[in-house]
C-alpha positions as a printed NumPy array, in Angstrom:
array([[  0.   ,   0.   ,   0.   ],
       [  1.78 ,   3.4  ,  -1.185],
       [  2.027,   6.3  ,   1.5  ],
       [ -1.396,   8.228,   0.064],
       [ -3.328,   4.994,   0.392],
       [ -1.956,   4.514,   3.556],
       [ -2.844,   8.636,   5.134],
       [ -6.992,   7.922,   3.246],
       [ -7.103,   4.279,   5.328],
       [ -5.896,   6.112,   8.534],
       [ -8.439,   9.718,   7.782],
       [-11.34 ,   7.031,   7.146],
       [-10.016,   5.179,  10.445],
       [-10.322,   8.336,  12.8  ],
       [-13.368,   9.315,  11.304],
       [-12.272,  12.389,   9.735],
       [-13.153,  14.584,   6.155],
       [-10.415,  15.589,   4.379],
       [-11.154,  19.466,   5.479],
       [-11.16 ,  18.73 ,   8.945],
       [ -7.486,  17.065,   8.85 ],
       [ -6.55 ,  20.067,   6.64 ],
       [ -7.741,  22.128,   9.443],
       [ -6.36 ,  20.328,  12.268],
       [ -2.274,  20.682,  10.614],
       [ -3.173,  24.264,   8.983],
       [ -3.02 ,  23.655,   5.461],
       [ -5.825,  24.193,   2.435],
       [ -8.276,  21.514,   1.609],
       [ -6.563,  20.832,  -1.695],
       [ -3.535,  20.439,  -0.616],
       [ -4.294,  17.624,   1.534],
       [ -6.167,  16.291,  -0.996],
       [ -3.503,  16.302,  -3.122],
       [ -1.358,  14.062,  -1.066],
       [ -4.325,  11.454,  -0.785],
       [ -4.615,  11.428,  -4.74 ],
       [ -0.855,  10.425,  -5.238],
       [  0.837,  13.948,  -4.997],
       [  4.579,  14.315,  -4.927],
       [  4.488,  16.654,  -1.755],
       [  7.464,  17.855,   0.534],
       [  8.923,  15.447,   3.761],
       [  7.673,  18.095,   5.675],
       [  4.233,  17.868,   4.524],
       [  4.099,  14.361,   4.75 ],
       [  5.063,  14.335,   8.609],
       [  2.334,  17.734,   9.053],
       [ -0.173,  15.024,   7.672],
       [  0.843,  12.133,   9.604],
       [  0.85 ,  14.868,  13.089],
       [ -2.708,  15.972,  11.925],
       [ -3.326,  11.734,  11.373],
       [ -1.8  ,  10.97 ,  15.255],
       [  0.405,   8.81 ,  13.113],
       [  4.455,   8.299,  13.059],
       [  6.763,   8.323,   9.717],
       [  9.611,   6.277,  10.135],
       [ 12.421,   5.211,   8.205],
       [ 12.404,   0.639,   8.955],
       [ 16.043,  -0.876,   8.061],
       [ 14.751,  -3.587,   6.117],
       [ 16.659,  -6.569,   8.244],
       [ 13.608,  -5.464,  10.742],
       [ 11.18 ,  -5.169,   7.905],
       [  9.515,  -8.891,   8.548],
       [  9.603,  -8.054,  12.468],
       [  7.479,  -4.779,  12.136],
       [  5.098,  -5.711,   9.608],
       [  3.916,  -8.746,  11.606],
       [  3.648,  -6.953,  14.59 ],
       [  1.697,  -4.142,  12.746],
       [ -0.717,  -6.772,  10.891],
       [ -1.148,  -8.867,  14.44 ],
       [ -2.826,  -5.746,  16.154],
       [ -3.169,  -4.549,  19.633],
       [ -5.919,  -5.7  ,  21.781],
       [ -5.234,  -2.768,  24.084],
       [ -4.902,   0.879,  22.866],
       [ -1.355,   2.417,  23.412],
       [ -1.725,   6.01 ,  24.654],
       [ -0.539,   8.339,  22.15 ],
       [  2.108,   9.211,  24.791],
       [  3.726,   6.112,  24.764],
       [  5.735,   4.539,  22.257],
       [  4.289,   1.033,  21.034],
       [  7.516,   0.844,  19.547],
       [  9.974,   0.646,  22.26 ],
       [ 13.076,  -1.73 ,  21.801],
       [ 11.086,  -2.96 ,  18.887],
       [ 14.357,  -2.387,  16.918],
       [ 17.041,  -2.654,  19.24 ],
       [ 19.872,  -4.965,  17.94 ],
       [ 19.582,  -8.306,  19.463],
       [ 22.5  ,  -9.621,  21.475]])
């Protein structure tokens, strides 16, 4: 799933229009919109929209790719407050 697929699952997730995300990182309608639709927008941008999204950008090494993607697909039964990091030694080097 490409990056603008992935912000449109999360906004349809939370609930939220594409105006009020817009709103809630200070940018116009269209240019979030633009980013959904496959736009080639700024890193900057993309982390605004992942803020607005309560959502982290991060850069995997792929030797953890496997590790992260399984957790991700398993789920959480329990919420993680947004002030805690679910991903805590996730990608520590193993001894």
């Amino acid at each position: 799933m490409s990056i603008h697929e992935e912000l449109k699952r999360r906004r349809h997730d939370l609930g939220f229009t594409q105006a009020q995300i817009a709103d809630r990182v200070g940018m116009s309608r269209q240019q979030y919109q633009r980013l959904e639709r496959g736009g080639n927008p700024r890193l900057d941008t993309l982390q605004l929209a992942a803020d607005g999204l309560n959502a982290r950008m991060m850069l995997i090494p792929v030797e953890q790719w496997y590790r992260v993607k399984a957790l991700l697909e398993e789920g959480q039964e329990e919420t993680v407050p947004l002030d805690e990091d679910p991903w805590q030694g996730l990608l520590d080097e193993e001894d």
